[in-house]
C-alpha atoms as a printed R data frame, in Angstrom:
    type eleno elety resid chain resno      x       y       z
1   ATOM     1    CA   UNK     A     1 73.499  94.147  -9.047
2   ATOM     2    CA   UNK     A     2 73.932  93.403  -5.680
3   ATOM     3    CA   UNK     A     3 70.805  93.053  -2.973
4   ATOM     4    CA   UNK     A     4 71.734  93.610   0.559
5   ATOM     5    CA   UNK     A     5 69.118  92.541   3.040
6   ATOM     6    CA   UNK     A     6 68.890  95.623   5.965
7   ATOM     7    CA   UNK     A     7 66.050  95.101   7.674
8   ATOM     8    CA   UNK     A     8 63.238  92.407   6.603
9   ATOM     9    CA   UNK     A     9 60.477  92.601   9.899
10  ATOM    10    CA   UNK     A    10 56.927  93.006   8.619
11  ATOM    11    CA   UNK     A    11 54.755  95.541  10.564
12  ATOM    12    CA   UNK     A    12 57.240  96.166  13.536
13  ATOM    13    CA   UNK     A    13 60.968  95.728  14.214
14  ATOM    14    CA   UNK     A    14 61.946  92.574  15.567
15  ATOM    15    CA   UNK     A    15 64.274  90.797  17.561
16  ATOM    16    CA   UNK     A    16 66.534  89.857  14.961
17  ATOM    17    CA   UNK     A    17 66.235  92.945  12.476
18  ATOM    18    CA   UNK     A    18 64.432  96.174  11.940
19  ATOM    19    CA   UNK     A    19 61.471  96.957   9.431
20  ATOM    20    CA   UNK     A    20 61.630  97.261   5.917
21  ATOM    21    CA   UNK     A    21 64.766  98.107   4.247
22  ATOM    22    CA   UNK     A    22 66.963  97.556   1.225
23  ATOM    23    CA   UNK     A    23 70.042  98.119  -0.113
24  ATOM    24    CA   UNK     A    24 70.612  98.012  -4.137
25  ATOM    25    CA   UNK     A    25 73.923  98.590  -4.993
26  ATOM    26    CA   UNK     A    26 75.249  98.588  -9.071
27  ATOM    27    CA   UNK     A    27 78.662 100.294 -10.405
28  ATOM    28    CA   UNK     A    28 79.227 101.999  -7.258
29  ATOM    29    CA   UNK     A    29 75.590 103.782  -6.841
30  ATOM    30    CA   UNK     A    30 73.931 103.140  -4.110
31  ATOM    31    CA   UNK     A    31 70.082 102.684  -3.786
32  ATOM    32    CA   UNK     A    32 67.660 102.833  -0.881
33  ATOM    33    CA   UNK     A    33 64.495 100.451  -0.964
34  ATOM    34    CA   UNK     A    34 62.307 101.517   2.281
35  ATOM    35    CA   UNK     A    35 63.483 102.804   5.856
36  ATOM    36    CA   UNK     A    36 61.338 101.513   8.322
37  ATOM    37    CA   UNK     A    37 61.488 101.251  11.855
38  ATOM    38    CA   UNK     A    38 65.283 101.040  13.412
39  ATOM    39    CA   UNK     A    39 66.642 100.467   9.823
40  ATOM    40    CA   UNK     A    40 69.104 103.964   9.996
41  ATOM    41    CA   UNK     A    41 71.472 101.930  12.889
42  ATOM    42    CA   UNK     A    42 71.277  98.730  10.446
43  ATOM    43    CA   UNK     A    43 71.875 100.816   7.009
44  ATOM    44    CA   UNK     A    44 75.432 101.602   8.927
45  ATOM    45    CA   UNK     A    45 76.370  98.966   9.167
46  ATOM    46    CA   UNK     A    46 76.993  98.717   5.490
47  ATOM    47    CA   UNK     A    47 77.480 102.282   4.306
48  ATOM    48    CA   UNK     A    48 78.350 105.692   5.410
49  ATOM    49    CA   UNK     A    49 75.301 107.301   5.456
50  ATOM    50    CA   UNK     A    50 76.418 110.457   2.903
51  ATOM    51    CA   UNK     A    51 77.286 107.496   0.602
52  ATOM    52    CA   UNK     A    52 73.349 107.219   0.136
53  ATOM    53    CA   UNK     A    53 72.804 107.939  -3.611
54  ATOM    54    CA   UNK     A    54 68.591 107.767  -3.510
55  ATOM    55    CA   UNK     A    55 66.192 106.593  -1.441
56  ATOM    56    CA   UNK     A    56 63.078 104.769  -2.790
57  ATOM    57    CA   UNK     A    57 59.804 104.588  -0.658
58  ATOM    58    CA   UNK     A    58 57.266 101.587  -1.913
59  ATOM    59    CA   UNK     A    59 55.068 104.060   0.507
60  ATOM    60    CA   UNK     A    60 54.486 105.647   3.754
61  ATOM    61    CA   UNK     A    61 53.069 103.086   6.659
62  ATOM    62    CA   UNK     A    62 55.561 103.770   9.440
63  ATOM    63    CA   UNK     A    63 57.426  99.783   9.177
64  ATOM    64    CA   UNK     A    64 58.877 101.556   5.532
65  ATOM    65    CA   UNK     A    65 59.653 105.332   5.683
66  ATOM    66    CA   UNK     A    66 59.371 106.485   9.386
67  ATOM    67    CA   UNK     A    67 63.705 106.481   9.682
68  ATOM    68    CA   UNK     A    68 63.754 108.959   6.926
69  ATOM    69    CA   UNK     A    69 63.023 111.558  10.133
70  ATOM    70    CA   UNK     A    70 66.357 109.944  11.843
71  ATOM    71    CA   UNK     A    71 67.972 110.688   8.197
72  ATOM    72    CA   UNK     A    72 66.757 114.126   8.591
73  ATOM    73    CA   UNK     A    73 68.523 114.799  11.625
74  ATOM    74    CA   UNK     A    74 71.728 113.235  11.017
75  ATOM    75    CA   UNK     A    75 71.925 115.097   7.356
76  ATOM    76    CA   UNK     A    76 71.045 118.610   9.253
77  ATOM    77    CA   UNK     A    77 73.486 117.619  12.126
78  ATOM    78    CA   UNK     A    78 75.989 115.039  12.122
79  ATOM    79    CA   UNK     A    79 78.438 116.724  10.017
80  ATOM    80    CA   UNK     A    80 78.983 113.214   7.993
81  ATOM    81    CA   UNK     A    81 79.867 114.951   4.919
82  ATOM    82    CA   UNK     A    82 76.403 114.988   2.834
83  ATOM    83    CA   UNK     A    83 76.544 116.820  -0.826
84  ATOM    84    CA   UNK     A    84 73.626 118.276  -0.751
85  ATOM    85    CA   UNK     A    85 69.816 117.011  -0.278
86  ATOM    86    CA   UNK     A    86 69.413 113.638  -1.028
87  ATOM    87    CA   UNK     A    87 66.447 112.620  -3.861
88  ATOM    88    CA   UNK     A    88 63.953 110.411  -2.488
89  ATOM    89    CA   UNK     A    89 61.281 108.891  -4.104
90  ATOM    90    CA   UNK     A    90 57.848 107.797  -2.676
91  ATOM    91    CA   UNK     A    91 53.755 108.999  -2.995
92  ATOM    92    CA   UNK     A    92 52.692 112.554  -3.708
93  ATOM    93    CA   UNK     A    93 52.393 113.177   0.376
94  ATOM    94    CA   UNK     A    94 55.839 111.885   1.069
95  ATOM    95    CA   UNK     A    95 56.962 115.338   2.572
96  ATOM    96    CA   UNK     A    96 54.042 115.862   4.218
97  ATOM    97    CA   UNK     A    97 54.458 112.129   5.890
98  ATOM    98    CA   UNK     A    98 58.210 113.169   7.318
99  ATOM    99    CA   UNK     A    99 57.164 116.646   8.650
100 ATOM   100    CA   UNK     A   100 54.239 115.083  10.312
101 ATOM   101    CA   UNK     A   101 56.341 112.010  11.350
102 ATOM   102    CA   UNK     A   102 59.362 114.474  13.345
103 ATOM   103    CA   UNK     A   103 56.573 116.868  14.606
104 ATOM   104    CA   UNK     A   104 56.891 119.435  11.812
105 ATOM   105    CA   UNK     A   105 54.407 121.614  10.954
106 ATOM   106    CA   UNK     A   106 56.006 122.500   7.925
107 ATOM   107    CA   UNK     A   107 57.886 120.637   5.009
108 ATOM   108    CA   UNK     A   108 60.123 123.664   4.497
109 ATOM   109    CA   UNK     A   109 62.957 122.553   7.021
110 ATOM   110    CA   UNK     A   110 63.144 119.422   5.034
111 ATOM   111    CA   UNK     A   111 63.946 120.994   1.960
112 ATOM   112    CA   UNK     A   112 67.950 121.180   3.088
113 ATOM   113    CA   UNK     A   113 68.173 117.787   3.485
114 ATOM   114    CA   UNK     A   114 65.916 115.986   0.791
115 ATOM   115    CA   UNK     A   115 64.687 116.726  -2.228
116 ATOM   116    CA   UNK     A   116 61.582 114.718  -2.948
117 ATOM   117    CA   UNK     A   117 60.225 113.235  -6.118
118 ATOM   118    CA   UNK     A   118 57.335 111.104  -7.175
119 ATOM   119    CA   UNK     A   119 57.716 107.562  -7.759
120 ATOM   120    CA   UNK     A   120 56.981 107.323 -11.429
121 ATOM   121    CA   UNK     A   121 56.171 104.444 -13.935
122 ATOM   122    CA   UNK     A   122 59.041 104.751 -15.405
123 ATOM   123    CA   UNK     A   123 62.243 106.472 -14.848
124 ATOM   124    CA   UNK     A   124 65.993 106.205 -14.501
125 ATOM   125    CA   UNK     A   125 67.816 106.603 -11.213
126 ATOM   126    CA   UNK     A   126 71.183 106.327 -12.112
127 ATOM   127    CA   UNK     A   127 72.460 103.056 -13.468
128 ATOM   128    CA   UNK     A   128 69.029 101.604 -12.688
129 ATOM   129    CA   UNK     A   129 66.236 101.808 -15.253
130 ATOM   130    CA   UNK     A   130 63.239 101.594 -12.931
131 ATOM   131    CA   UNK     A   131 59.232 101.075 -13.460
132 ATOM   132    CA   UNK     A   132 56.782 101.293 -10.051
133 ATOM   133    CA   UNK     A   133 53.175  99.883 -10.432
134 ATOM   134    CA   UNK     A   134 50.473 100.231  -8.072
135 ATOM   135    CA   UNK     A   135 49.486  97.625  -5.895
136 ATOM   136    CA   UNK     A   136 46.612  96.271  -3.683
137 ATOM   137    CA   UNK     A   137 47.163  98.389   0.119
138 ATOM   138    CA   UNK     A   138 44.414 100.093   1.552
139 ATOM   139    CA   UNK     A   139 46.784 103.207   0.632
140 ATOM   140    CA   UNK     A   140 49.210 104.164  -2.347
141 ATOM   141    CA   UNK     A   141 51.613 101.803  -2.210
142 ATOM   142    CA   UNK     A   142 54.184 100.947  -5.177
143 ATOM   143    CA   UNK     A   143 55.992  97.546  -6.197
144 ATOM   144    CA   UNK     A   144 59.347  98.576  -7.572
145 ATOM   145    CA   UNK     A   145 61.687  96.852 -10.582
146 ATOM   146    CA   UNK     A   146 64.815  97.859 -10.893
147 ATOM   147    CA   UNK     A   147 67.368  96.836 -13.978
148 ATOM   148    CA   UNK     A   148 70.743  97.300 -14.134
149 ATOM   149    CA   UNK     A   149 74.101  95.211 -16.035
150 ATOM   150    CA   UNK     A   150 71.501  92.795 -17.414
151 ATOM   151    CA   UNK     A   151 70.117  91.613 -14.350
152 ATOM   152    CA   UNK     A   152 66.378  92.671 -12.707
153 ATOM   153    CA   UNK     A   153 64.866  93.036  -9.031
154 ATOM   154    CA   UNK     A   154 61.369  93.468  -8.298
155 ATOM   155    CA   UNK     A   155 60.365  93.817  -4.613
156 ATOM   156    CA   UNK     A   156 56.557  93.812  -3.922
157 ATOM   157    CA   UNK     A   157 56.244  96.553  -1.315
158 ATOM   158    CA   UNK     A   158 53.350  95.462   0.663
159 ATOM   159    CA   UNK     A   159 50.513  94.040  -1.433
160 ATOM   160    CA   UNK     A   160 47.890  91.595  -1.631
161 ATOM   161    CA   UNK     A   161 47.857  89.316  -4.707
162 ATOM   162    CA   UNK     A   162 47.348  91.548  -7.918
163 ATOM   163    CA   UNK     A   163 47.817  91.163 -11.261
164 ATOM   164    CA   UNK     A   164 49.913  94.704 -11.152
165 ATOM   165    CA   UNK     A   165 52.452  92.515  -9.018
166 ATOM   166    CA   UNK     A   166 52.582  89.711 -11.985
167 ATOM   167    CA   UNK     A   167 53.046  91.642 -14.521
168 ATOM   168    CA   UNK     A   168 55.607  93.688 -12.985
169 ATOM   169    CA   UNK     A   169 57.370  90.761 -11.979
170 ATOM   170    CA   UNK     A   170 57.400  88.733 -15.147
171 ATOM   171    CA   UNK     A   171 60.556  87.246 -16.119
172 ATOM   172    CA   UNK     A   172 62.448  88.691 -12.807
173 ATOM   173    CA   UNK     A   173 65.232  87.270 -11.595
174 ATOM   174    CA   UNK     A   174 64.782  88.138  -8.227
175 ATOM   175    CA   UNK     A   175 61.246  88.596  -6.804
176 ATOM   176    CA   UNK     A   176 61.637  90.134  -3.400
177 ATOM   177    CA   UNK     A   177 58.191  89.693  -2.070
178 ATOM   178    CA   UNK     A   178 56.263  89.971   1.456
179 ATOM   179    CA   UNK     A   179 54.702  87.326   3.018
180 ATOM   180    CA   UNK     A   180 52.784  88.643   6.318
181 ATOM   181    CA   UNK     A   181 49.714  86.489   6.629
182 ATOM   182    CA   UNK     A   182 49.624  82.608   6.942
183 ATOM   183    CA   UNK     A   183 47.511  80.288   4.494
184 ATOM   184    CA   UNK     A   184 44.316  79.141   5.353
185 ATOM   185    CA   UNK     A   185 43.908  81.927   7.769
186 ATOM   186    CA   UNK     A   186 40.705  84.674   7.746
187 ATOM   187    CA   UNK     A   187 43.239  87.147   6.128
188 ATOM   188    CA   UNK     A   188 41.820  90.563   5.131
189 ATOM   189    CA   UNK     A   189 41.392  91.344   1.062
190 ATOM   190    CA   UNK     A   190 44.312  93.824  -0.504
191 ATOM   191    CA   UNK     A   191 46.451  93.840   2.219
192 ATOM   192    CA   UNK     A   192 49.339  91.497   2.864
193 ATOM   193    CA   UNK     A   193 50.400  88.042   1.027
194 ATOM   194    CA   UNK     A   194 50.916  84.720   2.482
195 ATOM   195    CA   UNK     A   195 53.984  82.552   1.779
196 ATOM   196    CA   UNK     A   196 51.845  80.471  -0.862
197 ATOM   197    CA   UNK     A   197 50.495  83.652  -2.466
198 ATOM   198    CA   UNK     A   198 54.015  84.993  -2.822
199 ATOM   199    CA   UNK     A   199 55.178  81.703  -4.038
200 ATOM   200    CA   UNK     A   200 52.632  81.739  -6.713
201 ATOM   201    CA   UNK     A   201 52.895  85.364  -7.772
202 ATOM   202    CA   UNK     A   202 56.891  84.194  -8.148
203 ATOM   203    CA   UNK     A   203 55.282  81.092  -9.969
204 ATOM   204    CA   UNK     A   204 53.312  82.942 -12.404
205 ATOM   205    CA   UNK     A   205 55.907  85.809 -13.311
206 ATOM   206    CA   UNK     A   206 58.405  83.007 -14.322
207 ATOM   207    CA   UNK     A   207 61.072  84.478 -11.748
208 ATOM   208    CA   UNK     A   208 64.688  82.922 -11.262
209 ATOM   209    CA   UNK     A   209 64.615  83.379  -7.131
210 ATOM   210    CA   UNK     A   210 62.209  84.025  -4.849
211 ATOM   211    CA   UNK     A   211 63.429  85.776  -1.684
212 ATOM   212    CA   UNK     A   212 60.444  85.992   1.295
213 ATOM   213    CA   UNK     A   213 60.610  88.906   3.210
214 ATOM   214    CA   UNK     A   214 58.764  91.008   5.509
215 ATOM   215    CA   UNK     A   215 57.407  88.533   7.744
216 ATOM   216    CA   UNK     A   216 56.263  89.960  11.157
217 ATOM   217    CA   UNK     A   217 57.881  88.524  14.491
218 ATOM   218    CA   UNK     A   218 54.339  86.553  15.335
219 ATOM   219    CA   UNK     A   219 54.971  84.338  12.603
220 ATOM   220    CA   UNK     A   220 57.204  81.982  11.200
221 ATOM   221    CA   UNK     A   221 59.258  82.529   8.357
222 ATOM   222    CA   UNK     A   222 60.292  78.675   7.588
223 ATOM   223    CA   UNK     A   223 56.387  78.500   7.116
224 ATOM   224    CA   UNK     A   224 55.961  80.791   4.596
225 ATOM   225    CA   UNK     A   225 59.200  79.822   2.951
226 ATOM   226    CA   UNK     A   226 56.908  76.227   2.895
227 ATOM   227    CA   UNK     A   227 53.789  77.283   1.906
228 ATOM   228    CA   UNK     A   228 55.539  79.046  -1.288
229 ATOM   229    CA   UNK     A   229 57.254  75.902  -2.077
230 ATOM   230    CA   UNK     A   230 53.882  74.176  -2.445
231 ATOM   231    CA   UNK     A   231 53.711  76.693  -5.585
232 ATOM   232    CA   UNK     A   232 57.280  77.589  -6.847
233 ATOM   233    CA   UNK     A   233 59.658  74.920  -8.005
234 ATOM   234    CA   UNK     A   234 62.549  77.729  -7.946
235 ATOM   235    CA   UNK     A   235 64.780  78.987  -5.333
236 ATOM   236    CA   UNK     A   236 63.457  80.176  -2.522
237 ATOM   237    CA   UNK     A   237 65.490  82.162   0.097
238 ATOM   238    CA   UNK     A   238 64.062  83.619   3.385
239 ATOM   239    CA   UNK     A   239 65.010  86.992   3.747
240 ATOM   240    CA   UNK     A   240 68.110  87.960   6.626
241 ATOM   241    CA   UNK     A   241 69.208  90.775   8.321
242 ATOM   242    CA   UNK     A   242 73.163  91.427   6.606
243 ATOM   243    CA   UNK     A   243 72.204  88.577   3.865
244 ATOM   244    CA   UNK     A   244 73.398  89.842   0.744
245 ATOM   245    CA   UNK     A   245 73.360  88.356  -2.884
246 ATOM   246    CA   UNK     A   246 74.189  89.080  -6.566
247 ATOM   247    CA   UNK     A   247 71.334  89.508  -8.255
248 ATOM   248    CA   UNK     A   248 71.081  87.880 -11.674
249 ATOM   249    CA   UNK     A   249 73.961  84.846 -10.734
């Protein structure tokens, strides 16, 4: 399984990379984590965009599914050789969230170019056997495990700490996991992690790697990568726009 690293900002694109997205990739299908803001032009960068096999949305604040609208436009008219609607995953309103996102007042003209599912506890999305929890956001928001050739990927999504998180996590060889807030700040409840929170949600699953992502431009990623090694003795890698690694090595 191999993680590619599209776009890692938290909240807002940033100088050095867009907002949330991820790229999964496991005998030759090609997985989706988030599109958020200015990801599309990234995602390019690394694959033709018909070569998309499913998209995945851990849910639907703008920094993680608003580029699925730019998606839209280049399925209905770039001519770049799409097979039919692509299947994304995300909350019940997902559809409703793009239409309102482009201006629609319908889903219908979506319907050519994606065909929506619901993120479900457990499913299979084609080499990937896949589970999605709920997690603390003030709205439905997913963390996501996928498994595939042995090897296992959880990415939070955005969360504060949870046990939902832990347990999905547990024994993970990668935890992919958002750190937005700073310790020892006046940080709101069920929102966003810090770097030592996502160091010790790492800590307590037992994961292999921690990689911290999702870390807005008004903070410091080195500091978070600290705080979590306060807590986790493992690996810890700070998440890069174009960093890829194999997952599970």
């Amino acid at each position: 399984m191999k993680l590619t690293i599209v776009g890692c900002s938290g909240s807002i694109p940033g100088p050095d990379s867009p907002a949330s997205c991820y790229l999964v990739e496991h005998d030759g299908f090609r997985l989706v984590l988030d599109l958020g803001h200015g990801s599309l032009g990234a995602l390019q960068r690394h694959l033709a965009l018909a070569d998309i096999d499913a998209v995945v949305l851990s849910h639907l604040h703008a920094d993680h599914c608003i580029d699925l609208t730019a998606l839209h436009v280049a399925h209905q008219y770039g001519n770049l050789g799409f097979d039919g609607p692509l299947t994304v995953y995300g909350p019940a309103a997902t559809a409703e969230r793009v239409a309102s996102g482009y201006g629609m007042s319908s889903t219908r003209p979506l319907q050519a170019s994606f065909a929506f599912r619901e993120v479900a506890a457990a499913a299979a999305i084609g080499p990937f056997r896949t589970q999605a929890e709920r997690v603390a956001h003030p709205i439905e928001a997913y963390g996501i495990r996928l498994e595939a050739g042995g090897a296992s990927l959880v990415y939070s999504g955005d969360t504060g700490p949870c046990q939902a998180l832990d347990e999905l996590a547990s024994g993970v060889d990668v935890l992919l996991a958002e750190a937005s807030f700073v310790h020892g700040r006046d940080n709101p409840r069920d929102l966003h992690m810090t770097g030592r929170e996502a160091g010790q949600a790492a800590a307590d699953a037992g994961a292999g790697r921690l990689v911290i992502t999702h870390v807005p431009p008004w903070h410091d990623a080195a500091t978070a990568a600290s705080e979590a090694a306060e807590v986790f003795s493992g690996p810890i890698d700070v998440a890069t726009a174009g960093m890829s690694l194999d997952v599970g090595r």
